[in-house]
PDB file of the backbone (N, CA, C, O) and the ligand in Angstrom, with CONECT records:
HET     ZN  A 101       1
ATOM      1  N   UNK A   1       0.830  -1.203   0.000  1.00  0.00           N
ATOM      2  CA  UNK A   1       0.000   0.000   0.000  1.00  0.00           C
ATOM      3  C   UNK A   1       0.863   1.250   0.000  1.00  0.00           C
ATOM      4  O   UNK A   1       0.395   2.209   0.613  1.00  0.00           O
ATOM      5  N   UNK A   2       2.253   1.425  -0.688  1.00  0.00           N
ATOM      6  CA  UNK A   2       2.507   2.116  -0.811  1.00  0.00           C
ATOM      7  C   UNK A   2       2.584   3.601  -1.617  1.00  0.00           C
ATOM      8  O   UNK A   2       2.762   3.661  -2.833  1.00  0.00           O
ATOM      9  N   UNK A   3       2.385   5.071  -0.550  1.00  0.00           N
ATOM     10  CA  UNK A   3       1.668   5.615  -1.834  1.00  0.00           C
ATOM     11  C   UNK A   3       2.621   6.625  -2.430  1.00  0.00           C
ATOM     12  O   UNK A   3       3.654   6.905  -1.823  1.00  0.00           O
ATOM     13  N   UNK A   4       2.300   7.234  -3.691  1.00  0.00           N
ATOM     14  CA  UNK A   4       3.812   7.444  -4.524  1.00  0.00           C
ATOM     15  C   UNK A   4       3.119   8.527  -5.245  1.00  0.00           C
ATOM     16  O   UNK A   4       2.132   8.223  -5.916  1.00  0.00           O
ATOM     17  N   UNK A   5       3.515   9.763  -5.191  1.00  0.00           N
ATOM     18  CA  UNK A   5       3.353  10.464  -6.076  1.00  0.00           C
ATOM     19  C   UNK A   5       4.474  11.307  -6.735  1.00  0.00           C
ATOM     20  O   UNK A   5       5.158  11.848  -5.866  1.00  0.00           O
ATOM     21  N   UNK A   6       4.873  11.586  -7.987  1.00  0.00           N
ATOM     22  CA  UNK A   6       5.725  12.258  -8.650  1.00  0.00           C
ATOM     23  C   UNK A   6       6.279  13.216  -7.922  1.00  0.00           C
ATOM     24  O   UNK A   6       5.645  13.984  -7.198  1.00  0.00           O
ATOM     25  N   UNK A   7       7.964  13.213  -8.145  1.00  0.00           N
ATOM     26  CA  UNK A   7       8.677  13.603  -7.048  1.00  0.00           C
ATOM     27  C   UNK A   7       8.718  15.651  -7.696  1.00  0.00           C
ATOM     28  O   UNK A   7       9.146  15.874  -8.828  1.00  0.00           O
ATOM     29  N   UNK A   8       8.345  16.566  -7.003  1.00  0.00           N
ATOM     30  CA  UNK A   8       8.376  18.103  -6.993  1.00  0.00           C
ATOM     31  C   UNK A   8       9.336  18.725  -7.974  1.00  0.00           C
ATOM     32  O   UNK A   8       9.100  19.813  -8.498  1.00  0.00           O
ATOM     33  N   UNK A   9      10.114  18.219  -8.147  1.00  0.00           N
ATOM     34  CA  UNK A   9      11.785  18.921  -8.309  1.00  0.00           C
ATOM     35  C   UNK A   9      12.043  17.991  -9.609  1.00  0.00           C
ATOM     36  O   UNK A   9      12.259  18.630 -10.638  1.00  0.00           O
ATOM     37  N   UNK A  10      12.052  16.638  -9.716  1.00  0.00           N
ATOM     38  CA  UNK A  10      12.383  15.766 -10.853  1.00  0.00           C
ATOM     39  C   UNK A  10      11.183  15.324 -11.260  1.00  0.00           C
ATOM     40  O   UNK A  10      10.984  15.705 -12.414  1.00  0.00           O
ATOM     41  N   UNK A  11      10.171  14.603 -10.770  1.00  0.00           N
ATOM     42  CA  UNK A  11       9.385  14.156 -11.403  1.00  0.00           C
ATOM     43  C   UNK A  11       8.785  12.575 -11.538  1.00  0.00           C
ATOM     44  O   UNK A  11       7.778  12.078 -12.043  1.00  0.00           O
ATOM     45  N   UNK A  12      10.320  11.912 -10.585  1.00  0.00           N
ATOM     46  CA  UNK A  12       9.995  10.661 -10.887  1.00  0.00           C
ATOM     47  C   UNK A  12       9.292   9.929  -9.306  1.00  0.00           C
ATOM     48  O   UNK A  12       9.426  10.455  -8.202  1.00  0.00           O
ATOM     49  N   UNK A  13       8.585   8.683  -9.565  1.00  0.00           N
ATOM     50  CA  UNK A  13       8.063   8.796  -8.295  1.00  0.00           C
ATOM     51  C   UNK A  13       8.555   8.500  -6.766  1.00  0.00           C
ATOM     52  O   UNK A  13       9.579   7.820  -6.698  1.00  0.00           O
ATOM     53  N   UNK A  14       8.164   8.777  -5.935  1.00  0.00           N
ATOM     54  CA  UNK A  14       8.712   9.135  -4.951  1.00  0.00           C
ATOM     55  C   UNK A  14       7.438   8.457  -3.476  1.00  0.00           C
ATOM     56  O   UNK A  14       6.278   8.700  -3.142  1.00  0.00           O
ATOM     57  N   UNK A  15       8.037   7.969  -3.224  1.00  0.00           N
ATOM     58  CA  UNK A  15       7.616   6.830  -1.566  1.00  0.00           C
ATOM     59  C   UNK A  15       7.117   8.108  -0.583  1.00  0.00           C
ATOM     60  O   UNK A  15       7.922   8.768   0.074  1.00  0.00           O
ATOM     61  N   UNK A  16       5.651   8.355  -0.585  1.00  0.00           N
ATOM     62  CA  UNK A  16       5.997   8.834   0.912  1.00  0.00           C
ATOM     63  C   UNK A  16       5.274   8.623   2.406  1.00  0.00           C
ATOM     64  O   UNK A  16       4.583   9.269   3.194  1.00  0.00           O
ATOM     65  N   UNK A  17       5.993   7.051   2.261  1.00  0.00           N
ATOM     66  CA  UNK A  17       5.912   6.656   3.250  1.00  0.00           C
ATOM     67  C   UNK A  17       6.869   7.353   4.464  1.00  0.00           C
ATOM     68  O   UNK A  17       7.730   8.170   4.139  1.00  0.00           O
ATOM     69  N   UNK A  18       6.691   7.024   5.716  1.00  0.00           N
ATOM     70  CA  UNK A  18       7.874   7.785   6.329  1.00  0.00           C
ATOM     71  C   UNK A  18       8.813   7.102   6.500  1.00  0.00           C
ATOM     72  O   UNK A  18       9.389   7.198   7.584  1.00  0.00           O
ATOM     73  N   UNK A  19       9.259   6.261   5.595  1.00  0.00           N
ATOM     74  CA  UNK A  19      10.189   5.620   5.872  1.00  0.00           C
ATOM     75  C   UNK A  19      11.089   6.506   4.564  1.00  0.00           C
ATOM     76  O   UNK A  19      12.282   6.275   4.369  1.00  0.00           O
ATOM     77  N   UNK A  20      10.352   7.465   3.789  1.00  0.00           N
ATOM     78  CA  UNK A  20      11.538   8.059   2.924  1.00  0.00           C
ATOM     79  C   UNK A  20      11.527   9.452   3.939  1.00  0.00           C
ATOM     80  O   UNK A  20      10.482   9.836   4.466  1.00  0.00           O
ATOM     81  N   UNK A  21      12.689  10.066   4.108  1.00  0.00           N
ATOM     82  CA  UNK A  21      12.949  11.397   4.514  1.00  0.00           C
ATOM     83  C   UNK A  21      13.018  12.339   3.929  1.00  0.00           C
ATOM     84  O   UNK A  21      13.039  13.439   4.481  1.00  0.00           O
ATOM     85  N   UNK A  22      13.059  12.218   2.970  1.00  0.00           N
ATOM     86  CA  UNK A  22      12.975  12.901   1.461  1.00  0.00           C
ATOM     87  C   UNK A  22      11.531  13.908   1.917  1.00  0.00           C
ATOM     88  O   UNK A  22      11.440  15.111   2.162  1.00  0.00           O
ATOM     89  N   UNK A  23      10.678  12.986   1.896  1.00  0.00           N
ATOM     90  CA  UNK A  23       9.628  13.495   1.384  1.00  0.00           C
ATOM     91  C   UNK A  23       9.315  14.341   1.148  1.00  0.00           C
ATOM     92  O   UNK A  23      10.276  15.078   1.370  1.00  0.00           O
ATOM     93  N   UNK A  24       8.010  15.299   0.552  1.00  0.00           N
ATOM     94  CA  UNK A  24       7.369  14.915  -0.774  1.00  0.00           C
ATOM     95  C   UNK A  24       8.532  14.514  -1.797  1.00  0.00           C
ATOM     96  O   UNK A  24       8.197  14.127  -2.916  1.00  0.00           O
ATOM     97  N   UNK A  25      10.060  14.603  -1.410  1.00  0.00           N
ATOM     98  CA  UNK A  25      11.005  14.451  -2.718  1.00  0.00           C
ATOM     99  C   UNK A  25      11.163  13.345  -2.726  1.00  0.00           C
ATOM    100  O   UNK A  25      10.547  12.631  -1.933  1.00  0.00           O
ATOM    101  N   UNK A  26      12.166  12.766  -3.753  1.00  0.00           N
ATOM    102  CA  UNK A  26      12.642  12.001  -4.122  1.00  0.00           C
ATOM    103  C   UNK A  26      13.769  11.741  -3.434  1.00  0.00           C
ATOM    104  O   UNK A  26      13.661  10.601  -2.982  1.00  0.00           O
ATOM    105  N   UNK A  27      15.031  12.334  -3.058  1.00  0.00           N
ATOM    106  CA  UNK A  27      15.820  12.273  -2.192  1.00  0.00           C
ATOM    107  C   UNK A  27      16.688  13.531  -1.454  1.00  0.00           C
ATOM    108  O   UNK A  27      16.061  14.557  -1.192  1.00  0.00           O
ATOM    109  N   UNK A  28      17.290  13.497  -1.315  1.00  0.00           N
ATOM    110  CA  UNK A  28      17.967  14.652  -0.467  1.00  0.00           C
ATOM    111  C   UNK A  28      18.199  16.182  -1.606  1.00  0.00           C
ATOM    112  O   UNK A  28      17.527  17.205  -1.472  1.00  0.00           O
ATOM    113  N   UNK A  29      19.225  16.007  -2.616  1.00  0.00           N
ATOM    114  CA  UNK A  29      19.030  16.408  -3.597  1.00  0.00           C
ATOM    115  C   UNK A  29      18.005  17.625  -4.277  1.00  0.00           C
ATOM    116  O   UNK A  29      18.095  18.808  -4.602  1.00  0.00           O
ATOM    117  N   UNK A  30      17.222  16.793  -4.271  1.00  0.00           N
ATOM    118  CA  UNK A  30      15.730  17.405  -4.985  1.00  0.00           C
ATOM    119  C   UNK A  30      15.072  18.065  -3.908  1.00  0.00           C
ATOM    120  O   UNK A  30      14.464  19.109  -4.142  1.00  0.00           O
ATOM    121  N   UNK A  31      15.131  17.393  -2.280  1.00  0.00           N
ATOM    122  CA  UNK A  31      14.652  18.881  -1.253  1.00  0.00           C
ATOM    123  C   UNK A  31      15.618  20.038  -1.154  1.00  0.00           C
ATOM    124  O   UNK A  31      15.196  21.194  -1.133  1.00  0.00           O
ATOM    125  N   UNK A  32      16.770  19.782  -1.098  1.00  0.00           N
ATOM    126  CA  UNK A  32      17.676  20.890  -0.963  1.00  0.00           C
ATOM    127  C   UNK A  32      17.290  21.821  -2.481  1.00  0.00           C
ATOM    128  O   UNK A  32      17.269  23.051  -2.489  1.00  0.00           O
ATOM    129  N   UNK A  33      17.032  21.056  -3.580  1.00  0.00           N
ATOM    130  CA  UNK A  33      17.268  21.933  -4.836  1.00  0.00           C
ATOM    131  C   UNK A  33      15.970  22.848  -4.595  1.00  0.00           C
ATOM    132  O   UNK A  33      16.129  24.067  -4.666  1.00  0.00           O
ATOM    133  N   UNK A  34      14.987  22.449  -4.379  1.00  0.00           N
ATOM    134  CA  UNK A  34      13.508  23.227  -4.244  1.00  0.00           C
ATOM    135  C   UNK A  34      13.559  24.326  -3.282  1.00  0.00           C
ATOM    136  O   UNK A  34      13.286  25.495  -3.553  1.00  0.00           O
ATOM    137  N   UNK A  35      13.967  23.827  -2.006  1.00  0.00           N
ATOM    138  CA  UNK A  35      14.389  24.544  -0.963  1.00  0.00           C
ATOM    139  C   UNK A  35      15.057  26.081  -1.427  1.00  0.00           C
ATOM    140  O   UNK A  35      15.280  27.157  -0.870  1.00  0.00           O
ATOM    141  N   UNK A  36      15.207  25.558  -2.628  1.00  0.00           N
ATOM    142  CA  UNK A  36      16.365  27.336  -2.807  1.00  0.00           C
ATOM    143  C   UNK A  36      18.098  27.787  -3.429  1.00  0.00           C
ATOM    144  O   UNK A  36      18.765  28.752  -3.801  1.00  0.00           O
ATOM    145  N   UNK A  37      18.200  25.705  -3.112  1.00  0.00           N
ATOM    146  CA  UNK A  37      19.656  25.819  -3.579  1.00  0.00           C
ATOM    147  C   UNK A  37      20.670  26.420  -2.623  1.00  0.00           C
ATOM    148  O   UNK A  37      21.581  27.182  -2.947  1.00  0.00           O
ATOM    149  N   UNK A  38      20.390  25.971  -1.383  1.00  0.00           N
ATOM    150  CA  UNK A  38      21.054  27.280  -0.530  1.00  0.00           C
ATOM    151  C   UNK A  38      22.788  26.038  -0.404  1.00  0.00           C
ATOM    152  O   UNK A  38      23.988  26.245  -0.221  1.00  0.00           O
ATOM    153  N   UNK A  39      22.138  25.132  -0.574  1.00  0.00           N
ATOM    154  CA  UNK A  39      23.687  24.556  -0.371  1.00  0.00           C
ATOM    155  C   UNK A  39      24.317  24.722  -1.537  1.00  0.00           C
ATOM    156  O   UNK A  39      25.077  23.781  -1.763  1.00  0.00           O
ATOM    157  N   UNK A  40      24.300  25.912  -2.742  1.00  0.00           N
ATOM    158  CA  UNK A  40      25.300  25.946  -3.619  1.00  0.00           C
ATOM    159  C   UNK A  40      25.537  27.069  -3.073  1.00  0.00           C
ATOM    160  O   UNK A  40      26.679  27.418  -3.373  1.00  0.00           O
ATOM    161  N   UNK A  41      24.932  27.942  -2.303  1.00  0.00           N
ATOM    162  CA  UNK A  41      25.694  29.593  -1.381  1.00  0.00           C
ATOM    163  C   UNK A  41      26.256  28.738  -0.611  1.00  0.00           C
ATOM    164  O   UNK A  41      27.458  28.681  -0.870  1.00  0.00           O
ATOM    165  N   UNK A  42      25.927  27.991   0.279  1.00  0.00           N
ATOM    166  CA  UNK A  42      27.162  27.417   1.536  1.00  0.00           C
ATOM    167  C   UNK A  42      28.143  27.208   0.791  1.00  0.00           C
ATOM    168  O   UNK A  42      28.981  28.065   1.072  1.00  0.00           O
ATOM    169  N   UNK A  43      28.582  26.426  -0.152  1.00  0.00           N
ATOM    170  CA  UNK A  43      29.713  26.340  -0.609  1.00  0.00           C
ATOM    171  C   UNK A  43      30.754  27.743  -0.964  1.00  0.00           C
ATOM    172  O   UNK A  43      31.959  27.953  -0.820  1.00  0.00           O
ATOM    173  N   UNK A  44      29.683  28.488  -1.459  1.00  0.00           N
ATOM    174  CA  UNK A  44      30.300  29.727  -1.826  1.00  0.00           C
ATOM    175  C   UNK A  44      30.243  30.609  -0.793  1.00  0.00           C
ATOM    176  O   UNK A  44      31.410  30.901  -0.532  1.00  0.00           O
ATOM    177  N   UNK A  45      29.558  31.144  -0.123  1.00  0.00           N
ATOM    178  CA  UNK A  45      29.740  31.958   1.249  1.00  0.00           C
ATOM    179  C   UNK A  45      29.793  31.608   2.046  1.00  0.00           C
ATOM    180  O   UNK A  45      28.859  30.977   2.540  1.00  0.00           O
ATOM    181  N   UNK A  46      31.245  31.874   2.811  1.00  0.00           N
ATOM    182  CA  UNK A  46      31.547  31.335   4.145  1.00  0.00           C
ATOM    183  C   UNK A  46      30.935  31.782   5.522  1.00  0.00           C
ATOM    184  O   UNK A  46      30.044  32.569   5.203  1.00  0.00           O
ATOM    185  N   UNK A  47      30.957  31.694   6.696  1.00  0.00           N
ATOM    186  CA  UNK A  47      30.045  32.176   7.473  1.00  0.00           C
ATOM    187  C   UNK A  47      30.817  32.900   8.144  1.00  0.00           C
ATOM    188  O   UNK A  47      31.809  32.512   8.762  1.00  0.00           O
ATOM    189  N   UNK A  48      30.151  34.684   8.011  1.00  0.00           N
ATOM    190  CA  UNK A  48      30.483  35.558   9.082  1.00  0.00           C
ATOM    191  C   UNK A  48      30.958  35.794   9.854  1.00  0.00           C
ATOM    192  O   UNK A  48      31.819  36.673   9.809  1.00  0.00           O
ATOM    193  N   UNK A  49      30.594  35.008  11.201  1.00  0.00           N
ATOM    194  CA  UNK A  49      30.546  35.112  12.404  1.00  0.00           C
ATOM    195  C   UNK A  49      31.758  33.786  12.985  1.00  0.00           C
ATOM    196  O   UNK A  49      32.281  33.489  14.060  1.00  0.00           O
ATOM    197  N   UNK A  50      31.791  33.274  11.579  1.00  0.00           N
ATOM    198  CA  UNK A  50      33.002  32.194  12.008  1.00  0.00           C
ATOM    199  C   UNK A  50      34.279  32.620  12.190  1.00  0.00           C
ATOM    200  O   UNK A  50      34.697  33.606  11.583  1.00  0.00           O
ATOM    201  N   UNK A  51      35.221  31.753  13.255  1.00  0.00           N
ATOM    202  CA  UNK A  51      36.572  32.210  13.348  1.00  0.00           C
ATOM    203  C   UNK A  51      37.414  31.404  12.194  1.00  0.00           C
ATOM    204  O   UNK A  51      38.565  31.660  11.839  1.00  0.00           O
ATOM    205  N   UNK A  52      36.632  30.456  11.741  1.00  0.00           N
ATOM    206  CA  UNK A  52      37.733  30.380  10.464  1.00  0.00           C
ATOM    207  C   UNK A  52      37.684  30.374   9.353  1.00  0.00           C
ATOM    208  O   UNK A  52      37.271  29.595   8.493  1.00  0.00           O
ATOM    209  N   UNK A  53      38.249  31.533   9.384  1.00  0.00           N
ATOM    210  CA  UNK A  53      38.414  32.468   8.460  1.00  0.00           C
ATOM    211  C   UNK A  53      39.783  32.101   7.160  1.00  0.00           C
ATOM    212  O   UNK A  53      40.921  32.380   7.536  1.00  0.00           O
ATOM    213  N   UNK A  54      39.660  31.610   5.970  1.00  0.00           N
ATOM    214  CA  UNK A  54      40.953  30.188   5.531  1.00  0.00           C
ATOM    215  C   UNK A  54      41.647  31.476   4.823  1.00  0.00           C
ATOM    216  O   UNK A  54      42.591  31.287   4.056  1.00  0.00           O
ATOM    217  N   UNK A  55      41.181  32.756   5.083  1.00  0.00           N
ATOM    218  CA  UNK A  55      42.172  33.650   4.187  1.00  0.00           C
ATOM    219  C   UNK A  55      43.212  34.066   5.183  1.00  0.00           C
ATOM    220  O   UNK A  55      44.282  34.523   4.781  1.00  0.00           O
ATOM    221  N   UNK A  56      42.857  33.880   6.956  1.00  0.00           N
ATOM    222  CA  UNK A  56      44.132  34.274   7.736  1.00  0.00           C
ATOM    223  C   UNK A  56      44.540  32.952   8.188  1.00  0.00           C
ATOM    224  O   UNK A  56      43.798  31.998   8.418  1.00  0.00           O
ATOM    225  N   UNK A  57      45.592  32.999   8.270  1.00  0.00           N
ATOM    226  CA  UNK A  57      46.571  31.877   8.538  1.00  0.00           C
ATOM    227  C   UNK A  57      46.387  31.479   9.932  1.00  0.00           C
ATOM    228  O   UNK A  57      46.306  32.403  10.741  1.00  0.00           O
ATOM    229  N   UNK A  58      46.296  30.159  10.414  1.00  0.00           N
ATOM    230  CA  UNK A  58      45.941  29.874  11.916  1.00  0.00           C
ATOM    231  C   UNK A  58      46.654  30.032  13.010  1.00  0.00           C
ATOM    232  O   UNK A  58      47.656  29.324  12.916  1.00  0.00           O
ATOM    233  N   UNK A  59      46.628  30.681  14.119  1.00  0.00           N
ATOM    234  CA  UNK A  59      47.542  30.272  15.549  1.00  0.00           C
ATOM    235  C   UNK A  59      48.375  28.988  15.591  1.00  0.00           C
ATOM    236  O   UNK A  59      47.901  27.855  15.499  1.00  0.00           O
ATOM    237  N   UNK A  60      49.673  29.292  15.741  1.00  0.00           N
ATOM    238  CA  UNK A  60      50.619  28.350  15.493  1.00  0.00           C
ATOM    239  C   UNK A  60      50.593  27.765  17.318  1.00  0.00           C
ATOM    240  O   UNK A  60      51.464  28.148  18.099  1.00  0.00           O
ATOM    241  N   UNK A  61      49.728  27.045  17.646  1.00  0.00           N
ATOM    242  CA  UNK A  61      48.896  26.332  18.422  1.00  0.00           C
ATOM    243  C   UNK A  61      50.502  24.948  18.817  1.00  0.00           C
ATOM    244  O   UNK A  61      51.055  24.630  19.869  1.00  0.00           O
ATOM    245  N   UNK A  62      50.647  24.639  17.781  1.00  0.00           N
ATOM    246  CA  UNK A  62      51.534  23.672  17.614  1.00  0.00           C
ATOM    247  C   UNK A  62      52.550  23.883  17.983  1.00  0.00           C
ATOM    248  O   UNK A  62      53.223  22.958  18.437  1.00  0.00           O
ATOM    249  N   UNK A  63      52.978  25.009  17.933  1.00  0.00           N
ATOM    250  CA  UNK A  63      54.771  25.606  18.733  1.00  0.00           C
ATOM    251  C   UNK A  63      55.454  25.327  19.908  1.00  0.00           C
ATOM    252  O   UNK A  63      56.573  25.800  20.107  1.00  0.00           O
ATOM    253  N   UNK A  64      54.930  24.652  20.657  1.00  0.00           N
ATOM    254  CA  UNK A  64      55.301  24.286  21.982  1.00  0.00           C
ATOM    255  C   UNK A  64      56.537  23.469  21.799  1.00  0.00           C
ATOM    256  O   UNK A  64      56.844  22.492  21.115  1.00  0.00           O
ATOM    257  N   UNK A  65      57.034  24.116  22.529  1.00  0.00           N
ATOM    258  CA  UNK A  65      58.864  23.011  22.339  1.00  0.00           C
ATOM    259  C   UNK A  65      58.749  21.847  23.020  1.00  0.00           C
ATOM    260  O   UNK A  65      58.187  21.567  24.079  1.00  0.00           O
ATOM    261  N   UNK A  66      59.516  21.072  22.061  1.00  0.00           N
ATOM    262  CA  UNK A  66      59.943  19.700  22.696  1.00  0.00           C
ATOM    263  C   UNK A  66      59.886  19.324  24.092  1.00  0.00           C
ATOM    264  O   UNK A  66      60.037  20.308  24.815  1.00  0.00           O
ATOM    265  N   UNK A  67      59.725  18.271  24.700  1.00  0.00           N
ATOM    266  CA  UNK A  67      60.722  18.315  26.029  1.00  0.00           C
ATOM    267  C   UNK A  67      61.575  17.694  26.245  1.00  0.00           C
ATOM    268  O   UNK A  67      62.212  17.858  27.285  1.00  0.00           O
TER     269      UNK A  67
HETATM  270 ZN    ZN A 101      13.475  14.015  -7.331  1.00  0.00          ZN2+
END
């Protein structure tokens, strides 16, 4: 009795039972793409408020001399 209707984003069908997480999508993919695409800005804009920052070079954390 599983029920299936054409997945939002692609088209093909799609389980939504809750055993898919997807749902209404097809898979991860196709919610993120509908959603807005925001995971192709995460890739491209880094976050603000973060300290790492990959354009300054890190605390040399590691320097501690031998013993
Ligand atoms: Zn899909």
């Amino acid at each position: 009795m599983a029920t299936e209707l054409p997945c939002p984003n692609c088209g093909q069908p799609t389980d939504l039972s809750p055993d898919n997480r997807w749902r209404p999508f097809c898979c991860q993919r196709c919610k993120l793409i509908d959603l807005g695409e925001w995971f192709a800005e995460e890739h491209r804009i880094p976050a603000d408020d973060s300290d790492d920052d990959p354009s300054e070079p890190p605390m040399a954390d590691d320097h501690t001399p031998p013993h």
